[in-house]
LODRENFI-680761 format. One line per field, with one value per residue (C-alpha): residue number from 1; residue in three letters; chain; x, y, z. Coordinates in nm, 3 decimals, m for minus. Layout:
# LODRENFI-680761
num (NUM,...)
residu (ALA,...)
chaine (A,...)
X (X,...)
Y (Y,...)
Z (Z,...)
//
This chain:
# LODRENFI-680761
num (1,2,3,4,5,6,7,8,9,10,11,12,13,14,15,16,17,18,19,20,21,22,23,24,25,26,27,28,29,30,31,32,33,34,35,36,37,38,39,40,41,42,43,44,45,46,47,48,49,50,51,52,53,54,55,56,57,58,59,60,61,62,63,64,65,66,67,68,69,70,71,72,73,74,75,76,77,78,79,80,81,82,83,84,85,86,87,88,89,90,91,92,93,94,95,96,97,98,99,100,101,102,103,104,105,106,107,108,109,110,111,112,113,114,115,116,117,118,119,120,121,122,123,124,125,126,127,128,129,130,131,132,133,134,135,136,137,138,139,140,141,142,143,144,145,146,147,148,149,150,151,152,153,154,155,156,157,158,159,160,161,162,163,164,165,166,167,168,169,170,171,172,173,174,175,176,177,178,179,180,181,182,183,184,185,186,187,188,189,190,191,192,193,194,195,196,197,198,199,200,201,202,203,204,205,206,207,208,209,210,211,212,213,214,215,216,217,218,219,220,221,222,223,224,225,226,227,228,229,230,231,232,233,234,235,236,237,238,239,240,241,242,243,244,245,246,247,248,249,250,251,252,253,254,255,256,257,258,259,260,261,262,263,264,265,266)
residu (UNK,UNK,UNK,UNK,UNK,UNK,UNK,UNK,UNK,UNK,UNK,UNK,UNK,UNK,UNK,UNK,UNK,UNK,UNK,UNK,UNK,UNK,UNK,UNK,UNK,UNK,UNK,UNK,UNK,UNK,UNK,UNK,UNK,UNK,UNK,UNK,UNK,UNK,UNK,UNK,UNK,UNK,UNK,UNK,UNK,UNK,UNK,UNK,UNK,UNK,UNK,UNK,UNK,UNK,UNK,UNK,UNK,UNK,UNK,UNK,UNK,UNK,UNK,UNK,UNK,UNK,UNK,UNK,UNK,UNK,UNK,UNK,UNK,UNK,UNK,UNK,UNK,UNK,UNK,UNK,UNK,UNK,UNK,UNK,UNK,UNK,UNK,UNK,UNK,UNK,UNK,UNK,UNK,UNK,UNK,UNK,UNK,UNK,UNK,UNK,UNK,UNK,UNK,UNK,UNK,UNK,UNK,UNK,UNK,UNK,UNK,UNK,UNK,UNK,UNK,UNK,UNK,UNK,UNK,UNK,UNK,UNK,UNK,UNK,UNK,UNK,UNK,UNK,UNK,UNK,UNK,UNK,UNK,UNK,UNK,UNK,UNK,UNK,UNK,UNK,UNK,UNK,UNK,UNK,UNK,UNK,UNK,UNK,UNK,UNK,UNK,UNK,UNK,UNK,UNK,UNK,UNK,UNK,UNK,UNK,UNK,UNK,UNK,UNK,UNK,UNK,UNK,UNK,UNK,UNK,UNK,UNK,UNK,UNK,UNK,UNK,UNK,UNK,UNK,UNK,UNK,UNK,UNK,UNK,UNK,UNK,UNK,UNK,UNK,UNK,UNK,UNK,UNK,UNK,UNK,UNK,UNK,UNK,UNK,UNK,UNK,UNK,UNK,UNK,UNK,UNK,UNK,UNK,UNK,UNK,UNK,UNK,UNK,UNK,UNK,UNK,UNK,UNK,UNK,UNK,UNK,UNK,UNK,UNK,UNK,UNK,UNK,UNK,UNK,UNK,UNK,UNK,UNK,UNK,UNK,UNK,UNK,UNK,UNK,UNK,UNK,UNK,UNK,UNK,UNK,UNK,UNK,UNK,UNK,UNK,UNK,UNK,UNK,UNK,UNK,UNK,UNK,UNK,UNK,UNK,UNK,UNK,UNK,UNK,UNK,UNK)
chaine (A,A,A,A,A,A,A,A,A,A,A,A,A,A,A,A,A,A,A,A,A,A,A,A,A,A,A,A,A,A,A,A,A,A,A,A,A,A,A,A,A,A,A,A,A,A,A,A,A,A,A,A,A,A,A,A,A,A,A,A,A,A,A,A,A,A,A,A,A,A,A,A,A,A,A,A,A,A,A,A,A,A,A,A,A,A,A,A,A,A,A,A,A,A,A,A,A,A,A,A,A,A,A,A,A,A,A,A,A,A,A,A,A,A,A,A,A,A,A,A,A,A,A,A,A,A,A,A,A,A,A,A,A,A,A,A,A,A,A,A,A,A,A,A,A,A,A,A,A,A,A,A,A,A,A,A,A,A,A,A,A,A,A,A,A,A,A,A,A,A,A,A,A,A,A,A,A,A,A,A,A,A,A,A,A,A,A,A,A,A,A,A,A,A,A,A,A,A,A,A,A,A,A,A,A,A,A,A,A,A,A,A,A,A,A,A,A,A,A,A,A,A,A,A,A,A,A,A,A,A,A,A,A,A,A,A,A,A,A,A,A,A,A,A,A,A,A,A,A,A,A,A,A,A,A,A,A,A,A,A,A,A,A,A,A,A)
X (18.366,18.100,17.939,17.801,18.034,17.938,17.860,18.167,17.983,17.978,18.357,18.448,18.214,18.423,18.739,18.662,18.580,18.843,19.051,19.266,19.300,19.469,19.733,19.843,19.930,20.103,20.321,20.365,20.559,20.767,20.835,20.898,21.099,21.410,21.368,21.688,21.855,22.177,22.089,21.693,21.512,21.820,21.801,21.478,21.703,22.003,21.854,21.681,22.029,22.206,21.970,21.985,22.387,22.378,22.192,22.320,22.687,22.573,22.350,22.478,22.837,22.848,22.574,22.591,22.265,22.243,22.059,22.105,22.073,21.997,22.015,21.717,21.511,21.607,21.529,21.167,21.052,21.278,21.130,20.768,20.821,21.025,20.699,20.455,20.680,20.756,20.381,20.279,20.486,20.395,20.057,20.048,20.101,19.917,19.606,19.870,20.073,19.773,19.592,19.539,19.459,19.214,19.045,19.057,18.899,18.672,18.752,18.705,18.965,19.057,19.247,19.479,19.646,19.574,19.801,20.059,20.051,20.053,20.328,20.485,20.367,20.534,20.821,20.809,20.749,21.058,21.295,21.092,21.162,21.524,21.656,21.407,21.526,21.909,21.887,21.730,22.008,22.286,22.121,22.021,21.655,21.408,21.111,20.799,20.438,20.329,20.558,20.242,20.030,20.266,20.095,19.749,19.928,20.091,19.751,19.652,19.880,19.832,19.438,19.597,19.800,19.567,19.314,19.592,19.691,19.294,19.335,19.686,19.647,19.307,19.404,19.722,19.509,19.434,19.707,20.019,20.241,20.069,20.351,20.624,20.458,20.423,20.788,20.878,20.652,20.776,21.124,21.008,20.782,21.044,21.193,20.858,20.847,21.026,21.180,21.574,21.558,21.350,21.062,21.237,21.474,21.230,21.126,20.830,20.678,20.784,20.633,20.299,20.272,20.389,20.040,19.812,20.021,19.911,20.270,20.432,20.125,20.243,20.659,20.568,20.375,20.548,20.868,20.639,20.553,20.861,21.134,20.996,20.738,20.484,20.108,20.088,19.913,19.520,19.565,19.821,19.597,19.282,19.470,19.584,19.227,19.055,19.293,19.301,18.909,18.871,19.148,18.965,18.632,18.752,19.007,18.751,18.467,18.771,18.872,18.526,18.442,18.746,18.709,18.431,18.710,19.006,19.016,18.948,19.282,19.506)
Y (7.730,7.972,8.200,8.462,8.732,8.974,9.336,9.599,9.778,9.467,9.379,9.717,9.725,9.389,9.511,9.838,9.598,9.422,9.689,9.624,9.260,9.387,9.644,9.326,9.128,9.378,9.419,9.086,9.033,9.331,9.179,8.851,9.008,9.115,8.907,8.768,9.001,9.218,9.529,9.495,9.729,9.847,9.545,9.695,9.961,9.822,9.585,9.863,10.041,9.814,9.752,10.105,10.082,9.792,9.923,10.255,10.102,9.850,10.101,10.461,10.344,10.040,10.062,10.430,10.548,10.950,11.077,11.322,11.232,10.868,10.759,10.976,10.876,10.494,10.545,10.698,10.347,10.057,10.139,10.119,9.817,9.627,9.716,9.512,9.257,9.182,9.219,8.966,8.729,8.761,8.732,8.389,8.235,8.454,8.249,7.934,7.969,8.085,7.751,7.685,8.047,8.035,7.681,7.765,8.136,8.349,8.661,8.845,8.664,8.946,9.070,8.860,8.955,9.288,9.271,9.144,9.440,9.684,9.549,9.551,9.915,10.037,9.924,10.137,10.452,10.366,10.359,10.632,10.867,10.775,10.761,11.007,11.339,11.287,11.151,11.478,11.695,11.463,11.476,11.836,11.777,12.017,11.881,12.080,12.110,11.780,11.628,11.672,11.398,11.157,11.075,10.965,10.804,10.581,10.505,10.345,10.198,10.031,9.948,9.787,9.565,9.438,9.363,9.112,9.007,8.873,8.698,8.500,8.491,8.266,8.086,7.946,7.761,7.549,7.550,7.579,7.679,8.000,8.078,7.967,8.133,8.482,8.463,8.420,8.662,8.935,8.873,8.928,9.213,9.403,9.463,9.539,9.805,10.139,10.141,10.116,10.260,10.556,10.446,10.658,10.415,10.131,9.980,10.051,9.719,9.756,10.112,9.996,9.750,10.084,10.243,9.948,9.800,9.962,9.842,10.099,10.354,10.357,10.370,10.630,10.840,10.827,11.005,11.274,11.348,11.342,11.371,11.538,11.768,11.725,11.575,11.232,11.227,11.146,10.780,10.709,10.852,10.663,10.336,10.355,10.444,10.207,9.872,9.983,9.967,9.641,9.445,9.530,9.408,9.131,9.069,9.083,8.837,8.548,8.578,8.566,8.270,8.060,8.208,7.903,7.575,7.781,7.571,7.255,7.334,7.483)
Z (10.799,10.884,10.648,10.939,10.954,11.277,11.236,11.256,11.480,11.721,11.670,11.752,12.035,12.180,12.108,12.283,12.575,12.607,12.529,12.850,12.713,12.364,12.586,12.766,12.451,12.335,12.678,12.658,12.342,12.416,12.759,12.604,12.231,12.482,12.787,12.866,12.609,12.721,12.504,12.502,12.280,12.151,11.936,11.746,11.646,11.543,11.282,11.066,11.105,10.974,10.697,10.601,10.617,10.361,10.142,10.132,10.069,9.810,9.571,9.696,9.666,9.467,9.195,9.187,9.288,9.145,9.482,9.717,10.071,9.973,10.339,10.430,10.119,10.155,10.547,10.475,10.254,10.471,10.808,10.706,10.505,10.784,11.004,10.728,10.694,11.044,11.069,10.799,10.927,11.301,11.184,11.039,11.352,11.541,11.610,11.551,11.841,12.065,12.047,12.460,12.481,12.233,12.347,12.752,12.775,12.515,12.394,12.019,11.858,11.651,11.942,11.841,11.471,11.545,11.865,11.648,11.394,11.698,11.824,11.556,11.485,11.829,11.742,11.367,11.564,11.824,11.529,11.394,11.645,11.672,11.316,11.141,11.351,11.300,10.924,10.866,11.059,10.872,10.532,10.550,10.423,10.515,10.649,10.419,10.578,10.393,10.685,10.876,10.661,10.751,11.077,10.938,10.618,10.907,11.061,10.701,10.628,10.990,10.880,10.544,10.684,10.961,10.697,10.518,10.891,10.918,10.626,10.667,11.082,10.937,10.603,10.820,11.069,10.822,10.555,10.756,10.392,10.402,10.681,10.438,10.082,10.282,10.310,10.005,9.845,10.036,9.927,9.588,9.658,9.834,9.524,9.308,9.548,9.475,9.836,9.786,9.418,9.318,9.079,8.785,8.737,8.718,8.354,8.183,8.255,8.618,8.675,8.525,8.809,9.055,8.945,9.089,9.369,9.719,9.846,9.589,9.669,10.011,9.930,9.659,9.927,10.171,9.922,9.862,10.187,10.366,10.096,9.812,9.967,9.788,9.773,9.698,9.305,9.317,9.188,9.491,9.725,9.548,9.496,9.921,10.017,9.800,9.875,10.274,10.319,10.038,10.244,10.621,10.470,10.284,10.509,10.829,10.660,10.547,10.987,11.074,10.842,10.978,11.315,11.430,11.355,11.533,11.850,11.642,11.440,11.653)
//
């Protein structure tokens, strides 16, 4: 494992390079996601739809959820956390399954996760456009000038979770559970995370974990921005900030130090 981790002035200056490289993994797994597939993309909309359906029956309907437009609110937490999930789980066999690429031609292997969060990104802002404009004609929310934040708060949380991406894409070329553990830790921090209940209704105990998780920064500002209106608090804003830029430079210097022994374990 080497301890040399190149400049981020030189990664970026490789990605930038093979920046035509990058847009044709990306194609690719789109091509590939609905090839053979009667309704296509349409499939990259109707799971988050029906997720949203569940859970609106089972805690609007059945446990008795006291919200107002709860579709809309449970829409503005489910979609972003289907895109780091997807991501996370993409990205452990991202360098994995890419083995003869990887050993027959070189290239900044960084391409490589990160392609698998943006494609996983452009499919966020398909269901984004769709469902987001008629939840909030159905639901009757009006959209407040915060609205406009939620843009760039999409663009970090993009940086955060290619910085954990680097760091499972490389700990699974040599521990292959990492693949399995992911998955099961993102069962249970889907509900740590205030995403189908609002964090009011949360214990204590529970809400004191809210205030240093960047998973419940991100639910909690994303609610303020598009539902509630409002500015995120300074500790969300610190907490997303602060865990976005640790994870890209830890996560960064654990890819680079694997990076050497990828073609030997792949």
């Amino acid at each position: 494992m080497s301890t040399t981790t190149p400049t981020w002035r030189a990664m970026l200056a490789e990605l930038v390079r093979y920046r035509a490289f990058l847009q044709n993994l990306v194609l690719k797994d789109l091509k590939l996601k609905y090839r053979d597939s009667t309704l296509g993309v349409a499939w990259s909309l109707l799971h988050p739809l029906l997720l949203i359906v569940v859970y609106t029956v089972a805690f609007k309907y059945v446990m008795r959820v006291d919200m107002e437009a709860y579709a809309y609110f449970l829409l503005i937490g489910l979609l972003p956390w289907s895109f780091f999930a997807s991501s996370l789980m993409a990205s452990t066999g991202a360098i994995v399954a890419n083995g003869g690429l990887i050993r027959k031609a070189y290239f900044p292997r960084e391409i490589l996760p990160i392609a698998t969060v943006i494609f996983c990104f452009v499919q966020l802002l398909l269901a984004l456009v769709v469902f987001l404009p008629a939840l909030v004609l159905i639901s009757g929310v009006e959209l407040r000038w915060t609205a406009a934040l939620f843009p760039p708060l999409l663009l970090l949380h993009m940086g955060f979770t290619v910085g954990i991406g680097f760091i499972l894409s490389a700990l699974t070329t040599a521990f292959r559970d990492v693949a399995h553990l992911t998955e099961v830790a993102l069962v249970l921090l889907f509900w740590m995370t205030p995403i189908v209940y609002p964090a009011r209704m949360a214990p204590p105990e529970l809400r004191l974990f809210f205030s240093a998780s960047p998973l419940a920064a991100f639910a909690t500002a994303y609610q303020d921005l598009l539902f509630w209106g409002r500015l995120p608090a300074g500790h969300v804003a610190a907490t997303l900030l602060a865990w976005t830029v640790a994870l890209l430079i830890v996560g960064r210097w654990v890819f680079a130090s694997y990076s050497p022994s990828f073609a030997e374990e792949v």
